[in-house]
C-alpha positions as semicolon CSV with decimal commas, in nm:
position;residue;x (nm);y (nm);z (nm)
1;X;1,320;-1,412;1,687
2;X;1,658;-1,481;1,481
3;X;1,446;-1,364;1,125
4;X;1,273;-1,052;1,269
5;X;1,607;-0,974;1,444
6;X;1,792;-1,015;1,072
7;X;1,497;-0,873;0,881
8;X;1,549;-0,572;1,153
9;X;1,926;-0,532;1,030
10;X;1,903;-0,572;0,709
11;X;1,620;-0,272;0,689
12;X;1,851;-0,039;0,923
13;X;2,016;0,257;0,736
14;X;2,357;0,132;0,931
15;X;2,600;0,344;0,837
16;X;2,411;0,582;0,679
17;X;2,326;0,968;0,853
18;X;2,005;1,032;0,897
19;X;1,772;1,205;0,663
20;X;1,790;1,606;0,741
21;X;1,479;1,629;0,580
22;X;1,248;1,364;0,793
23;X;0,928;1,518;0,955
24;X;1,133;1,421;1,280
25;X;1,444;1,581;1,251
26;X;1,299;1,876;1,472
27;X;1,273;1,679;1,794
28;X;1,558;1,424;1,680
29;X;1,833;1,599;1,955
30;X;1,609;1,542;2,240
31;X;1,489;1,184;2,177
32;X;1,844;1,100;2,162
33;X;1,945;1,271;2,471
34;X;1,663;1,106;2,651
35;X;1,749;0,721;2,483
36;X;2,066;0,818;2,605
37;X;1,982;0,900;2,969
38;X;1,776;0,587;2,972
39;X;2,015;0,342;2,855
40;X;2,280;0,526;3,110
41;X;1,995;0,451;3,391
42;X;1,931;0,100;3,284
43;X;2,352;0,085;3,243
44;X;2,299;-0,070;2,944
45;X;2,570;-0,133;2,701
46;X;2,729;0,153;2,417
47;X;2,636;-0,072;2,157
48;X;2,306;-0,136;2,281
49;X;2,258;0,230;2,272
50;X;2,388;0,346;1,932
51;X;2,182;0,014;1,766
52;X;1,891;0,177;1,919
53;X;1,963;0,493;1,767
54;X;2,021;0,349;1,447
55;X;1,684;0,175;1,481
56;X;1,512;0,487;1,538
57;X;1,644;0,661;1,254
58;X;1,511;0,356;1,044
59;X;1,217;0,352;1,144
60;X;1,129;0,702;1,115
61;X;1,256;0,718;0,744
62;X;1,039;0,450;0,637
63;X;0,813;0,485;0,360
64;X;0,464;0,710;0,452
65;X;0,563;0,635;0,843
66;X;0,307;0,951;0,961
67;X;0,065;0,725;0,806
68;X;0,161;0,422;0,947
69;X;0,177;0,556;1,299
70;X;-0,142;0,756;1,243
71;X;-0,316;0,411;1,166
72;X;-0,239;0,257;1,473
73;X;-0,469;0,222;1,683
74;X;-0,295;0,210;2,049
75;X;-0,214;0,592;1,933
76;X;-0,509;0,726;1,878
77;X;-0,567;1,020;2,129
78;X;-0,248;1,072;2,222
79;X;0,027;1,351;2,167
80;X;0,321;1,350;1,911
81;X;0,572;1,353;2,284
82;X;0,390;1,046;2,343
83;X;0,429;0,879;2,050
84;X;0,768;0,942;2,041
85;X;0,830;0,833;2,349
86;X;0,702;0,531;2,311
87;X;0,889;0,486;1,975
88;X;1,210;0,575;2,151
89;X;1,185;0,305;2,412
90;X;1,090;0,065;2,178
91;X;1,400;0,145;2,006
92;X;1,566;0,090;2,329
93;X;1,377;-0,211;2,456
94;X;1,433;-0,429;2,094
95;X;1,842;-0,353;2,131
96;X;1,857;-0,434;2,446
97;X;1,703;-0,731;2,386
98;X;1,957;-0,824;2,157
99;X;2,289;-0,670;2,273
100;X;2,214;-0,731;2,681
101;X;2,148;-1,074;2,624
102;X;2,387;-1,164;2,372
103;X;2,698;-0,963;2,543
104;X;2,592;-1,129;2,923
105;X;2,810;-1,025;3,192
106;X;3,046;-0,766;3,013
């Protein structure tokens, strides 16, 4: 868990805006509001919620990512909201993961 967790950070574009240009910079605003919303539900941390955001933006500037998440299989048949959404609380899910366990109790 430690490596994927450091392999995770050391891939994230920390630090660095997001690209204006990225095939999902149209629906960017709302995914954010929702992660938002969600973490505020789940009263998860700040920092769990901005590393999520940051994790999203990563992984949506990746290299040929349309193809990537075309080529997965558990997508197939389903719409871009979907997709999103599932990407989004992924996002959400792997910070939390790391910042709600590691900050217990604060």
């Amino acid at each position: 868990m430690d490596r994927i967790l450091d392999r995770l950070a050391e891939n994230q574009a920390l630090g660095k805006l997001y690209n204006p240009r990225a095939f999902y910079v149209r629906t960017r605003e709302f995914y954010i509001d929702w992660m938002g919303n969600l973490c505020g539900e789940l009263q998860h941390h700040q920092e769990t919620f901005h590393h999520s955001v940051s994790t999203y933006d990563a992984y949506l500037q990746k290299a040929n990512i349309r193809q990537h998440i075309l080529s997965i299989e558990h997508f197939h048949g389903k719409s871009e909201n979907q997709i999103m959404t599932l990407i989004a609380a992924t996002c959400i899910f792997i910070s939390a993961k790391y910042h709600e366990m590691t900050y217990p109790g604060i």
